[in-house]
HTML snippet that shows the backbone in 3Dmol.js (N, CA, C, O; Angstrom):
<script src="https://3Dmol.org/build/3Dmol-min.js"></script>
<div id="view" style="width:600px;height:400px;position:relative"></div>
<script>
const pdb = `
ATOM      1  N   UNK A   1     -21.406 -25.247  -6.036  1.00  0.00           N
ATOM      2  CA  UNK A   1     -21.192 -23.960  -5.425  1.00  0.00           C
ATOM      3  C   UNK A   1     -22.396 -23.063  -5.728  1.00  0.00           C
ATOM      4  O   UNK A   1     -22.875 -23.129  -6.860  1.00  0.00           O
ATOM      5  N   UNK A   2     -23.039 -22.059  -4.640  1.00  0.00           N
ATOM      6  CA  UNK A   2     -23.908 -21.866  -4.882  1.00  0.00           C
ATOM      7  C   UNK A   2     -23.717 -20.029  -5.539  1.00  0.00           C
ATOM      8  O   UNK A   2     -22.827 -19.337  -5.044  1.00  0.00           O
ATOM      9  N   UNK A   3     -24.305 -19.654  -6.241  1.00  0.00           N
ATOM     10  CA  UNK A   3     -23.881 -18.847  -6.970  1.00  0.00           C
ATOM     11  C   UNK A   3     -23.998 -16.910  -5.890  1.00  0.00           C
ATOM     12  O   UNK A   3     -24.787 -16.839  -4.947  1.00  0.00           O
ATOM     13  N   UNK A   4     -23.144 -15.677  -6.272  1.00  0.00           N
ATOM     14  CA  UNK A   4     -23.818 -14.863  -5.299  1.00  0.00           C
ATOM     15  C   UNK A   4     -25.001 -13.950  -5.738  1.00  0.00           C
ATOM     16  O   UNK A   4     -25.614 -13.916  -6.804  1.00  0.00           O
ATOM     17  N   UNK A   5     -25.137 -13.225  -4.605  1.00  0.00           N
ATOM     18  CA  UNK A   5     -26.799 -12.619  -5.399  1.00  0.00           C
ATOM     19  C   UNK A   5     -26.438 -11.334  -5.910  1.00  0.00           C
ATOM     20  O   UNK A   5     -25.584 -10.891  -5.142  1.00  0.00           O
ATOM     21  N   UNK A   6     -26.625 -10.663  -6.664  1.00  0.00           N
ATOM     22  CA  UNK A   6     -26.446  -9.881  -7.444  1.00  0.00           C
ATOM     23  C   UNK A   6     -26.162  -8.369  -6.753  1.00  0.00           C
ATOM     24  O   UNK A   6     -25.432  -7.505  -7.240  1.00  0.00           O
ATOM     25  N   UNK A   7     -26.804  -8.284  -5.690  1.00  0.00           N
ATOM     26  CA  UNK A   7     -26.946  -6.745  -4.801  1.00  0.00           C
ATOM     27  C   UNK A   7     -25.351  -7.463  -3.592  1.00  0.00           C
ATOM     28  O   UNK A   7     -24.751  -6.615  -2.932  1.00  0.00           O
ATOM     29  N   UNK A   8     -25.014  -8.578  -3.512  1.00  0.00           N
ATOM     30  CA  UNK A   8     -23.790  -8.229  -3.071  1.00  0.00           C
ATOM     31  C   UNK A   8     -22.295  -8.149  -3.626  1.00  0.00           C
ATOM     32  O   UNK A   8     -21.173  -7.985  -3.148  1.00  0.00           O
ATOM     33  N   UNK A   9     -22.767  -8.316  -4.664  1.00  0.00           N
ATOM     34  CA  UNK A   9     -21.412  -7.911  -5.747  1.00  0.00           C
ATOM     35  C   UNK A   9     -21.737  -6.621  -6.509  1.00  0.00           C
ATOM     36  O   UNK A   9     -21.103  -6.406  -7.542  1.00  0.00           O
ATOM     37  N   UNK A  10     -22.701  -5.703  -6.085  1.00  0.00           N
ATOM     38  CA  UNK A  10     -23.074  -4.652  -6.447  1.00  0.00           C
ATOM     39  C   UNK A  10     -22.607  -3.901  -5.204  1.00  0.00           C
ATOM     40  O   UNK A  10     -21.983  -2.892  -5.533  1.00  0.00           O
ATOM     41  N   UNK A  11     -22.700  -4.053  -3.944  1.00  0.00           N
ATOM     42  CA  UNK A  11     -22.170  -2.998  -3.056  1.00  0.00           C
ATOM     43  C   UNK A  11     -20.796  -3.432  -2.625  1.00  0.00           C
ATOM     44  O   UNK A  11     -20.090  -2.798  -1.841  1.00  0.00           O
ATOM     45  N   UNK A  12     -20.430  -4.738  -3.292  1.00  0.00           N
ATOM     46  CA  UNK A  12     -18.953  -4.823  -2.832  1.00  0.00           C
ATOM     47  C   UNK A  12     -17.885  -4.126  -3.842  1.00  0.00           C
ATOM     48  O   UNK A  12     -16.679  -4.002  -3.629  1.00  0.00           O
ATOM     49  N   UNK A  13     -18.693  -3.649  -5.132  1.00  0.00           N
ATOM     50  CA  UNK A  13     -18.184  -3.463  -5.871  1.00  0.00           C
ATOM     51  C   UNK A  13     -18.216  -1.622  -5.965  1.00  0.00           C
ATOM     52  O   UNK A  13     -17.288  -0.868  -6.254  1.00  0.00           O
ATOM     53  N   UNK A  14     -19.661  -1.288  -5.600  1.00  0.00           N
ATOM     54  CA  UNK A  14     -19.018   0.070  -5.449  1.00  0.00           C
ATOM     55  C   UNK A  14     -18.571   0.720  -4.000  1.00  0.00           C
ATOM     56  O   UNK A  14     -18.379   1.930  -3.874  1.00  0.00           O
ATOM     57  N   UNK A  15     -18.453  -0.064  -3.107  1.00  0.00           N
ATOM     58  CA  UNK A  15     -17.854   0.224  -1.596  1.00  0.00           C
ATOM     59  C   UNK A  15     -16.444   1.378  -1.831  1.00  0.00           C
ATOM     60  O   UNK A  15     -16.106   2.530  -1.560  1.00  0.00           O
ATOM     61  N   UNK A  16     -16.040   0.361  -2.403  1.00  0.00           N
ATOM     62  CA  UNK A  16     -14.138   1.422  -2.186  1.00  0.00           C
ATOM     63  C   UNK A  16     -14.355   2.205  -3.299  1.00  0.00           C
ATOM     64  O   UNK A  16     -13.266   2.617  -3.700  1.00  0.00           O
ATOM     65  N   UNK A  17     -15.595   2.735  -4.222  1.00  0.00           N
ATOM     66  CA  UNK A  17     -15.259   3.918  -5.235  1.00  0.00           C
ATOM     67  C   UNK A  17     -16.231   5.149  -4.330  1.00  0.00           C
ATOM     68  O   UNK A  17     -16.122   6.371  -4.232  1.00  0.00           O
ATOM     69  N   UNK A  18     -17.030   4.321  -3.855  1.00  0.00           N
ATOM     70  CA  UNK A  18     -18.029   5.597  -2.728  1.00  0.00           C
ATOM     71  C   UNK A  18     -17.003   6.148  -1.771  1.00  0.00           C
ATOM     72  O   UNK A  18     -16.746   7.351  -1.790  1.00  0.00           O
ATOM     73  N   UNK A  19     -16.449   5.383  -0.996  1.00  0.00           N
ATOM     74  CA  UNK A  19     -15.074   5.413  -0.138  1.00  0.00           C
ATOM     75  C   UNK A  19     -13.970   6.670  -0.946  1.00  0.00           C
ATOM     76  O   UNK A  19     -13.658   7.768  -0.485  1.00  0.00           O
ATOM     77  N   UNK A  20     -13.656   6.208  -1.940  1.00  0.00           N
ATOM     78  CA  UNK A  20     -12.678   6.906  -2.446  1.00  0.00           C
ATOM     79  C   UNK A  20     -13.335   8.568  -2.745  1.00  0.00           C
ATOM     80  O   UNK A  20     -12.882   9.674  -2.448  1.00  0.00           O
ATOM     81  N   UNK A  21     -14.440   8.199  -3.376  1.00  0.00           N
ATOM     82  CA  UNK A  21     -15.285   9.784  -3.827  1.00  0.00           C
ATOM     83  C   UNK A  21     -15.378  10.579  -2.642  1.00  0.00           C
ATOM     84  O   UNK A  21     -15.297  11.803  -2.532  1.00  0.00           O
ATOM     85  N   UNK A  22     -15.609   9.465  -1.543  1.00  0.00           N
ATOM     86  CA  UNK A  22     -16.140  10.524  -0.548  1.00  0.00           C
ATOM     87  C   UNK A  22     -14.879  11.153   0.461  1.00  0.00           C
ATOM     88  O   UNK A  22     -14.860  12.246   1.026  1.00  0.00           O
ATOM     89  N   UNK A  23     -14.180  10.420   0.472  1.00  0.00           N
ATOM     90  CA  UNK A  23     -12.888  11.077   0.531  1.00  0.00           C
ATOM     91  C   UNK A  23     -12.318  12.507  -0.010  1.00  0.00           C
ATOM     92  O   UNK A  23     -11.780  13.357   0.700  1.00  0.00           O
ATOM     93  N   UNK A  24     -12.562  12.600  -1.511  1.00  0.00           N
ATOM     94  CA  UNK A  24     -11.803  13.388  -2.456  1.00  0.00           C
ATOM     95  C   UNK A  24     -12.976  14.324  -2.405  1.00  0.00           C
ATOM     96  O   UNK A  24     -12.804  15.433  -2.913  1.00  0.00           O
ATOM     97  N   UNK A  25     -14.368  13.995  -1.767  1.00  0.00           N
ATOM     98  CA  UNK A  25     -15.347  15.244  -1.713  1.00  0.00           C
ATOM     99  C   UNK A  25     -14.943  15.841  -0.293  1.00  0.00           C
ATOM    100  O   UNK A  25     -15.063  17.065  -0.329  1.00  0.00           O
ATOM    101  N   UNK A  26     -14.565  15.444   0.775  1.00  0.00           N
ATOM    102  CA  UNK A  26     -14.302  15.556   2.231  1.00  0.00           C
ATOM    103  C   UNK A  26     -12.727  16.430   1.553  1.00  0.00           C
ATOM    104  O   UNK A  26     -12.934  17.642   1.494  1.00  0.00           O
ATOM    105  N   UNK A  27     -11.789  16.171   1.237  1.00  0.00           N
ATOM    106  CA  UNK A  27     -10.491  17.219   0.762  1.00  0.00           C
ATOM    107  C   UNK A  27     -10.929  18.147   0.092  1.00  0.00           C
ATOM    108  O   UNK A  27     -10.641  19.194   0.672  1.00  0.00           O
ATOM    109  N   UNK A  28     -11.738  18.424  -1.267  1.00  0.00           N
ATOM    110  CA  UNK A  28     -12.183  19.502  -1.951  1.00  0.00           C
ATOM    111  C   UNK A  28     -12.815  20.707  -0.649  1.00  0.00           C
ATOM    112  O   UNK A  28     -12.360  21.850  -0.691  1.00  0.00           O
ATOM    113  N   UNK A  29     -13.642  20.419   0.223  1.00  0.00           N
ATOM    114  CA  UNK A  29     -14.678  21.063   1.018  1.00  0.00           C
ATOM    115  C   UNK A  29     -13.806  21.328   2.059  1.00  0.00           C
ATOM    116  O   UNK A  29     -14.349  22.205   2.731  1.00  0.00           O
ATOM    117  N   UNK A  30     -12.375  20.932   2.710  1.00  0.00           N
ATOM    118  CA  UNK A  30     -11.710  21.274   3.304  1.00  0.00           C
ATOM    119  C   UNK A  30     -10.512  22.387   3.310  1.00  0.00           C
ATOM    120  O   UNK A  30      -9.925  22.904   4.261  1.00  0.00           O
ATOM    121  N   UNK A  31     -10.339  22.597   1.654  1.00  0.00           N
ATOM    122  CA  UNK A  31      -9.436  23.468   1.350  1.00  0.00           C
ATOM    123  C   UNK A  31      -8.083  23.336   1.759  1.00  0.00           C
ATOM    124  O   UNK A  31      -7.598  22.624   2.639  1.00  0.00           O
ATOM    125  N   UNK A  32      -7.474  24.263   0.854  1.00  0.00           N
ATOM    126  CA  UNK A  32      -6.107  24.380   1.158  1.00  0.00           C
ATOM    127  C   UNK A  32      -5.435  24.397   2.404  1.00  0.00           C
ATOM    128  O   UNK A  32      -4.502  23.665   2.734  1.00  0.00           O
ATOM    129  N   UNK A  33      -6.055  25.415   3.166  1.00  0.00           N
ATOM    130  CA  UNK A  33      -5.361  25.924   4.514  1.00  0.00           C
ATOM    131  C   UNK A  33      -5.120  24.857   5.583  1.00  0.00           C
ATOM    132  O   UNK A  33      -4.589  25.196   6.640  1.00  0.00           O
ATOM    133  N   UNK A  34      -5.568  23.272   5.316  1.00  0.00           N
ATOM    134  CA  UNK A  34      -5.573  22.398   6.123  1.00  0.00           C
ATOM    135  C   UNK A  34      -4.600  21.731   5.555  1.00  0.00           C
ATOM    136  O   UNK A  34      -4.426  21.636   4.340  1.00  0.00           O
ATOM    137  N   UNK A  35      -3.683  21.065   6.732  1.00  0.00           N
ATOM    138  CA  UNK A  35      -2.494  20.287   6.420  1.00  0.00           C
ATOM    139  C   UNK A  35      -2.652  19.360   7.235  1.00  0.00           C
ATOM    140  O   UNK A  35      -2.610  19.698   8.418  1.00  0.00           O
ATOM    141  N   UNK A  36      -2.872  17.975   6.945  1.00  0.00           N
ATOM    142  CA  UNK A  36      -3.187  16.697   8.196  1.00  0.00           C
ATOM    143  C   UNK A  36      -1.841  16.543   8.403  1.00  0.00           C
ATOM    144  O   UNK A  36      -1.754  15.844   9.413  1.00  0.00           O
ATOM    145  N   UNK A  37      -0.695  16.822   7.986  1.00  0.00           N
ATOM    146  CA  UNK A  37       0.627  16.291   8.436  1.00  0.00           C
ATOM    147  C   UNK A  37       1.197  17.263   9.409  1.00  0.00           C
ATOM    148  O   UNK A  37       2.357  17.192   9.817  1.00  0.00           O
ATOM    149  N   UNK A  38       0.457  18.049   9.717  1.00  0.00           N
ATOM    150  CA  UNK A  38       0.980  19.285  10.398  1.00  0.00           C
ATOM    151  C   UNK A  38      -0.317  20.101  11.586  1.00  0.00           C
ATOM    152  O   UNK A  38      -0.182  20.824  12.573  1.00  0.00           O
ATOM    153  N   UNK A  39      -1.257  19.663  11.030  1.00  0.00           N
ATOM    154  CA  UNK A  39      -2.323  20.084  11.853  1.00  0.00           C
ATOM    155  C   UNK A  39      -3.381  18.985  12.529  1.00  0.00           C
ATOM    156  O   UNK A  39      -3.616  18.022  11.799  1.00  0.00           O
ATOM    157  N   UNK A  40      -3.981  18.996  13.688  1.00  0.00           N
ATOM    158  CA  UNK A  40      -4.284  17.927  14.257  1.00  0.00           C
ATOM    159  C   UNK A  40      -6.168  18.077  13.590  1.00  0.00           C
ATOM    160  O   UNK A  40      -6.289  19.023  12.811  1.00  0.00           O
ATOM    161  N   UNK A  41      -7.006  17.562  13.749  1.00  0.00           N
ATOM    162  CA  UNK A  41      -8.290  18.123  13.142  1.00  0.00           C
ATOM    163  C   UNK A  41      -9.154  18.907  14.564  1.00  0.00           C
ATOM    164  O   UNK A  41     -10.373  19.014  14.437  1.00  0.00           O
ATOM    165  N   UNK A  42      -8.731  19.255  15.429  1.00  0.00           N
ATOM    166  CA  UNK A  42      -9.269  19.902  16.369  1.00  0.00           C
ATOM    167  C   UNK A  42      -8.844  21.145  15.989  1.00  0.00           C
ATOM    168  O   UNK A  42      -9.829  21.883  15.986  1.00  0.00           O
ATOM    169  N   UNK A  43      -7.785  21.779  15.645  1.00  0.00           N
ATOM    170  CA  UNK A  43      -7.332  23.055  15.022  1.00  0.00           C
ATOM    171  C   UNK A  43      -8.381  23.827  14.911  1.00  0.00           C
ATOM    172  O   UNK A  43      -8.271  24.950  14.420  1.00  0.00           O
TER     173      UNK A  43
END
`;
const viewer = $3Dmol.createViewer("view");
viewer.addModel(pdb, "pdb");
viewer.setStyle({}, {cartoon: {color: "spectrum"}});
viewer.zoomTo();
viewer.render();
</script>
């Protein structure tokens, strides 16, 4: 088996924490007054 290369277990590995950060930076910068369960994002 041939072994993997190092830069793809490096971006597979931080994929879903960039994902997640950038998420929780996208809610901080959106504030309170937005409700996705209630408001559509065209609002």
């Amino acid at each position: 088996m041939r072994s993997v290369p190092r830069w793809a277990l490096l971006s597979s590995g931080c994929a879903p924490l960039l994902l997640a950060g950038g998420w929780t930076v996208a809610a901080l910068l959106e504030g309170p007054a937005y409700d996705p369960v209630t408001q559509t994002i065209s609002v």
